[in-house]
Residue, then its C-alpha position, 0 to 999 in steps of 0.5 A: x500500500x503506498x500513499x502519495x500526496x498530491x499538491x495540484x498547483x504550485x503557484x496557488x496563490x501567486x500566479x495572478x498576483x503581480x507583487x509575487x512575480x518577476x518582471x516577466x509574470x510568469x516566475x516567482x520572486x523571493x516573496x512568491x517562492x516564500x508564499x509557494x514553501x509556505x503553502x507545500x509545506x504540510x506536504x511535505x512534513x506529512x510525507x516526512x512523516x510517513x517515511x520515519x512511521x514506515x522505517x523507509 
């Protein structure tokens, strides 16, 4: 039995707000990215959490 996460859009929350884009509005800048960490991060603690409970 494997369990996978799925975090569907990265750029939630930052793509159609300028302040968090590049002058090219397609990539992040460095609040953008915070915001992106910010919201993937339960995913990935639950994911790391999943490896130590399974001892993989």
């Amino acid at each position: 039995h494997e369990t996978v996460s799925l975090y569907p859009f990265f750029l939630e929350d930052v793509a159609t707000i300028k302040e968090l884009n590049l002058d090219d509005g397609i990539h992040p800048n460095l609040e953008g990215i915070n915001v992106i960490v910010e919201n993937i991060k339960p995913y990935v603690v639950k994911a790391a959490n999943l490896e130590k409970v399974e001892g993989n």
